[in-house]
C-alpha positions in Angstrom: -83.2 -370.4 149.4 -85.9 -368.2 151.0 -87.2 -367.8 153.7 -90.5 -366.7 154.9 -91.3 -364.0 157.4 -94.6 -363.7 158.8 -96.1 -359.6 158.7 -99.8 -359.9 158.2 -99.6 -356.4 156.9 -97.2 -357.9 153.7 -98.7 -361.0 152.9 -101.6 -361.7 154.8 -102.5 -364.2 157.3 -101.4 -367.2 155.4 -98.1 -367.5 153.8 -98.7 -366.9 150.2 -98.2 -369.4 147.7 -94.6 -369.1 146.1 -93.3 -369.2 149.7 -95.6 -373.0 150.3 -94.2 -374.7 147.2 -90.9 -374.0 148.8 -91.4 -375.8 151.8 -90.8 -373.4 154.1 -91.2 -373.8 157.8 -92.4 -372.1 160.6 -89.1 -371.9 162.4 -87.8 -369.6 159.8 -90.2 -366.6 161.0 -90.1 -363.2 162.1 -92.1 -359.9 162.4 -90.5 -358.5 158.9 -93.1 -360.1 156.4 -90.4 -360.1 153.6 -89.4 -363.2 151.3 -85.7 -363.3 150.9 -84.4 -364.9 147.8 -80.5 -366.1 147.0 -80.7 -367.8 143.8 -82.2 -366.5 140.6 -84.4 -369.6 140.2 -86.0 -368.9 143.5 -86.5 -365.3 142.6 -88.0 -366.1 139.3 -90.4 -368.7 141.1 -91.2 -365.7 143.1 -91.6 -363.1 140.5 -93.5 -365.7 138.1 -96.0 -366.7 141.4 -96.9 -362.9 141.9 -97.8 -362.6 138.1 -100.1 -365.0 138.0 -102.1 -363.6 140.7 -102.2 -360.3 138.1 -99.4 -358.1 140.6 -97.3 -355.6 139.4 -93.9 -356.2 140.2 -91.4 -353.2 140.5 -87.8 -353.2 141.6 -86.2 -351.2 143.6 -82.1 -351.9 143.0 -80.2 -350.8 145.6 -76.4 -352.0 146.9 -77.4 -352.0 150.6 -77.0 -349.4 153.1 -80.7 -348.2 152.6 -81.5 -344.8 153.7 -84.6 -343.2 154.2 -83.9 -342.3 150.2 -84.6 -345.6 148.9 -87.3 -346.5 151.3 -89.1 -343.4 149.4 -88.8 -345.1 146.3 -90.3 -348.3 148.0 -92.9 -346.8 150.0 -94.7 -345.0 146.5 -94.4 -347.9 144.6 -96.6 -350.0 147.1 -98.6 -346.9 147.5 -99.3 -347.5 143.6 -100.6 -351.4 144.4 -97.3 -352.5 143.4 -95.5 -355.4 144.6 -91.8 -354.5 145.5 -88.9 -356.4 145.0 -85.4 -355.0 146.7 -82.4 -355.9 145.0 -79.5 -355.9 147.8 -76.3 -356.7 146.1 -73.1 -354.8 146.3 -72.0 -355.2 142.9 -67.8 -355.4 142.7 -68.1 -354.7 138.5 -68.7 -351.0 138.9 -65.8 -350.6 141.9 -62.4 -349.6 140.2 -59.9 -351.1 142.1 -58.5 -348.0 144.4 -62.6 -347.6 145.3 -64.2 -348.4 148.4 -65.4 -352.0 147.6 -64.1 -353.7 150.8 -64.9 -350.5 153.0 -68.8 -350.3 150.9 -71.2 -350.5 154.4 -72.8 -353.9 154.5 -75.8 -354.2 156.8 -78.2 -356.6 155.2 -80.5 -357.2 158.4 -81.1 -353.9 158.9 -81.9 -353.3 155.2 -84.4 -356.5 154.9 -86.2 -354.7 158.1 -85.9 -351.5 157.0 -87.4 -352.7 153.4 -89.9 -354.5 154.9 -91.3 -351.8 156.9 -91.6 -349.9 153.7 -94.2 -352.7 152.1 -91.7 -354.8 149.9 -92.8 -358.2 149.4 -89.9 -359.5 148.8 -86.0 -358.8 148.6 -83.2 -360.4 146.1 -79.9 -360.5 147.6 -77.7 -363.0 145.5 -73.9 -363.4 146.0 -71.6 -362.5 143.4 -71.1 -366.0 142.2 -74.7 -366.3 141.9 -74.5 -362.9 139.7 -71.1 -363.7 138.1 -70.5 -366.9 138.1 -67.5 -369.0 137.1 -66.3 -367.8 133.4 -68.2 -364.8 133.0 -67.3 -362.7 130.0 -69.9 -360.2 129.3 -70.0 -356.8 129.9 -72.0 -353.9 128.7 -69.8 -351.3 127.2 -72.5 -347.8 126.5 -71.7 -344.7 124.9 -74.0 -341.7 124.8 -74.7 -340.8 128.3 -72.1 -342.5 129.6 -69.3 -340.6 128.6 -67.9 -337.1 130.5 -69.2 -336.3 134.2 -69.2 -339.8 136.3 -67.8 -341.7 133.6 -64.8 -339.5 133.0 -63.7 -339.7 136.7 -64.7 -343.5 137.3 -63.9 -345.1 133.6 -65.3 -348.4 134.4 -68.3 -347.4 136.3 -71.3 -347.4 134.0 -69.8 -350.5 132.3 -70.9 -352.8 135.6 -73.8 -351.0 136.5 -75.2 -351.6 132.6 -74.3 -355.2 133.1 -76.1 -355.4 136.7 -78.9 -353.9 135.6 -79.0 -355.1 132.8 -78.7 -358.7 134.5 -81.1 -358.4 137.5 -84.0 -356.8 134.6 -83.2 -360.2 132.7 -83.2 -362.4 136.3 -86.7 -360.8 137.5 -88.8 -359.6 134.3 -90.3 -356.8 136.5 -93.2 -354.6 135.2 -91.3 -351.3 136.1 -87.8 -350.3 137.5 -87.6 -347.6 140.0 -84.1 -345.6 140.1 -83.4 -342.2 142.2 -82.9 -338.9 140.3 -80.0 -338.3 142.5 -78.0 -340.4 140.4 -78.8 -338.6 137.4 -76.1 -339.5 135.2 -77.0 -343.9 136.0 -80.9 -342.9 135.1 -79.7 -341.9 131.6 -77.2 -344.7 130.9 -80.1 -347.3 132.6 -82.8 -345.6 130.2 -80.3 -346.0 127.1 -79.5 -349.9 128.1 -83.3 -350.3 128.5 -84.1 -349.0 124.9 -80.9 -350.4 123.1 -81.6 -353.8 124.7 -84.9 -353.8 123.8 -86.5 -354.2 127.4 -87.9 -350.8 127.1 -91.4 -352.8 128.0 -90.1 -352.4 131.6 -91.2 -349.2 132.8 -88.6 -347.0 134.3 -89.9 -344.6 136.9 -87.4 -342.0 138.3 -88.0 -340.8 141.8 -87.5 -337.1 143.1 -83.9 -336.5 145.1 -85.1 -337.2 148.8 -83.1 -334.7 151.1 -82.0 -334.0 154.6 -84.1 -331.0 156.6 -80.6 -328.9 155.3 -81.2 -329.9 152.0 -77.8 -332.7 151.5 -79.1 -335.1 148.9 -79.5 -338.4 151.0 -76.4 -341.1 150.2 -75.0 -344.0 152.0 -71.9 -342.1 151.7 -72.8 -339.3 153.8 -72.2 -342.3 156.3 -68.9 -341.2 156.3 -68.9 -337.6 156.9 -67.7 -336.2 160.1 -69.9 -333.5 161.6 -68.0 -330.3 160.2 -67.7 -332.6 156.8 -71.9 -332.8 156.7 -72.1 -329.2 157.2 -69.9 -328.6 154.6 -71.8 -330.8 152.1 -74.7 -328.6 152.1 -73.0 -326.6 149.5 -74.0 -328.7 146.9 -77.5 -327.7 147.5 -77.4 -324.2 148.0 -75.2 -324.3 145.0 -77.9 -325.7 143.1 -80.3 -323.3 144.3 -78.0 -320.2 143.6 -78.1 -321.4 140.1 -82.2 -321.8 140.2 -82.1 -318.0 141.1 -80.2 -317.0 138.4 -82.8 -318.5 136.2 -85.5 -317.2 137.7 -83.5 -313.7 137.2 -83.6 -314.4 133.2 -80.0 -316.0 132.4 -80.0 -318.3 129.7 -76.1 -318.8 129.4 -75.1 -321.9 130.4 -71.4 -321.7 130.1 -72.4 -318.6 133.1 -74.6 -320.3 134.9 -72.0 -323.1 135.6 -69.5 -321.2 136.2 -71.1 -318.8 139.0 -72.6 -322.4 140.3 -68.3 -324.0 140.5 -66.8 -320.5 141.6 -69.5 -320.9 144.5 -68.4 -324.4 145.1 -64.8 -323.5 145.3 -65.7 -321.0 147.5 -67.4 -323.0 150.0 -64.9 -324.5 153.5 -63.9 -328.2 153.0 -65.1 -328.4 149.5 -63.1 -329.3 146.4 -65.3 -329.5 143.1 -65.4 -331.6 140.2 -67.8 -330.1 138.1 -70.6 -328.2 137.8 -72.2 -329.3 134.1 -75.7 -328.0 132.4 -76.5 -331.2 130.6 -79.8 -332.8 128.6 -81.0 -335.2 131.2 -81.6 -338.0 128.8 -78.5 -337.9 126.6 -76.2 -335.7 129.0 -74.7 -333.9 126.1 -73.4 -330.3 127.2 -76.3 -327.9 126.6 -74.8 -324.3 125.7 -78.1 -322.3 126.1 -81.1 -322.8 128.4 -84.4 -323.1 125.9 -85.5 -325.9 128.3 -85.9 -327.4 131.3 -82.2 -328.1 131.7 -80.2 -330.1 134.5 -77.4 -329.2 136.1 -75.2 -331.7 137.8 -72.2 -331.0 140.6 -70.0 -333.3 142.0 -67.5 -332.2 144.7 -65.3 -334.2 147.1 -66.1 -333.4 150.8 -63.9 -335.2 153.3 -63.7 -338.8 152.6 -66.5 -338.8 150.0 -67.0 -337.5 146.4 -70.7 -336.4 146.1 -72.8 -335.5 143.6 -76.2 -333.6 143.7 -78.7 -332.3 140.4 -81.1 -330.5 140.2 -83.6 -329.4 136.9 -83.6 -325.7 136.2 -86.7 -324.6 135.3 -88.4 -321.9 132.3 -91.7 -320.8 132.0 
């Protein structure tokens, strides 16, 4: 069902008309201006409403939790003309089963706010049945950039987010998909799906890594840092940045490179590293020598939470 919100600022002064042909009332209002759809009839309506009035309709998948992060990814797509729809759906396929499923943060008020404030015009939060319904037997197994990194140390991971993204491209029929470059490793195995799937006539636009003042990568994880534990994940990024210098100084070795950037992460209080990989951003194979813009990836445990951070290094 959905339900209509009334911010001028979203959808004008008269409730647009995908929201009308469902009948919604008046007592189901508030300042947000944000449609919220269940089902994936009612986002489909929705979608298929806004195309014939010629929009451009991105999404913006998320699991929740939103962070100032993905409202970055909102904000510049409306700041394109686009019209923005928010996935919110914690999605139990990519959660092995000693992960943090039942501990994930839920807080979808505050996210349909917080997306709302950003522009979006609308906001898809189905329930699992709705997304896996009784009997489902599908799943999308990739190779390629799947394998090594994220995939080694959470097997089943890229399996269900392929399928969910995979599924919510095939629910909406957007014009464009917009991912974070934080999760460098997803971008690649979304980008393969996309092409191998043939819905490579979505546009997939990768946003820049939005950061904290101290340079942490922003997460919904970093929720559950302690104090000393946030301090400590700033490693990641200087890491990173000790590994830009070294560039800049002319090295070229990769193997080198990495391992000055995981001797620095082992170095570093309240740190214990994964990896520390040079990799080709689209096929995350290993790269060996740096004739490229090349990307290297880290991924550390800190406290309670294993992040990861990335970062291009540049040549002239």
């Amino acid at each position: 069902m959905l339900s209509r919100w009334s911010d001028q600022r979203v959808i004008g002064q008269h409730c647009c008309p995908v929201l009308r042909r469902f009948g919604i009332s008046s007592t189901q209002q508030s300042a947000t201006g944000v449609a919220v759809a269940r089902s994936i009839s009612d986002i489909r309506s929705l979608v298929g409403d806004l195309r014939s009035r010629d929009a451009h309709v991105t999404i913006v998948p998320t699991m929740g939790a939103l962070h100032a992060g993905h409202i970055a990814l909102i904000e510049s797509s409306v700041s394109r003309g686009e019209r923005v729809v928010v996935s919110i759906f914690v999605n139990p396929t990519q959660f092995a089963a000693h992960e943090d499923l039942s501990s994930y943060p839920r807080q979808e008020a505050r996210d349909i706010e917080m997306a709302a404030e950003a522009g979006a015009t609308a906001i898809f939060a189905p329930s699992p049945d709705e997304v896996y319904p009784d009997g489902f037997a599908t799943s999308i197994q990739v190779h390629g950039p799947a394998q090594g990194f994220e995939g080694a140390s959470r097997p089943t991971h890229f399996a269900g987010v392929a399928t969910v993204v995979a599924k919510l491209l095939l629910m909406t029929r957007p014009d464009t998909i917009v991912l974070g470059q934080k999760d460098a490793q997803q971008v690649a195995v979304v980008r393969r799906v996309m092409t191998d799937l043939n819905l490579d006539d979505i546009s997939l636009v990768v946003h820049p890594i939005v950061r904290e003042d101290d340079g942490v990568a922003m997460s919904s994880r970093n929720r559950y840092l302690s104090s000393q534990e946030r301090l400590n994940a700033r490693a990641l990024s200087r890491t990173l940045g000790h590994a830009k210098d070294l560039v800049a100084r002319g090295e070229r070795d990769a193997t080198r490179i990495a391992d000055s950037a995981l001797a620095m992460l082992n170095a570093s209080d309240g740190v214990v590293p994964d990896y520390a990989a040079l990799v080709d951003a689209s096929t995350f194979a290993p790269v060996t020598h740096i004739d490229r813009n090349t990307l290297l990836c880290v991924a550390a445990q800190v406290g309670p939470a294993r992040l990861i951070d990335n970062s291009f290094l540049l040549i002239d």
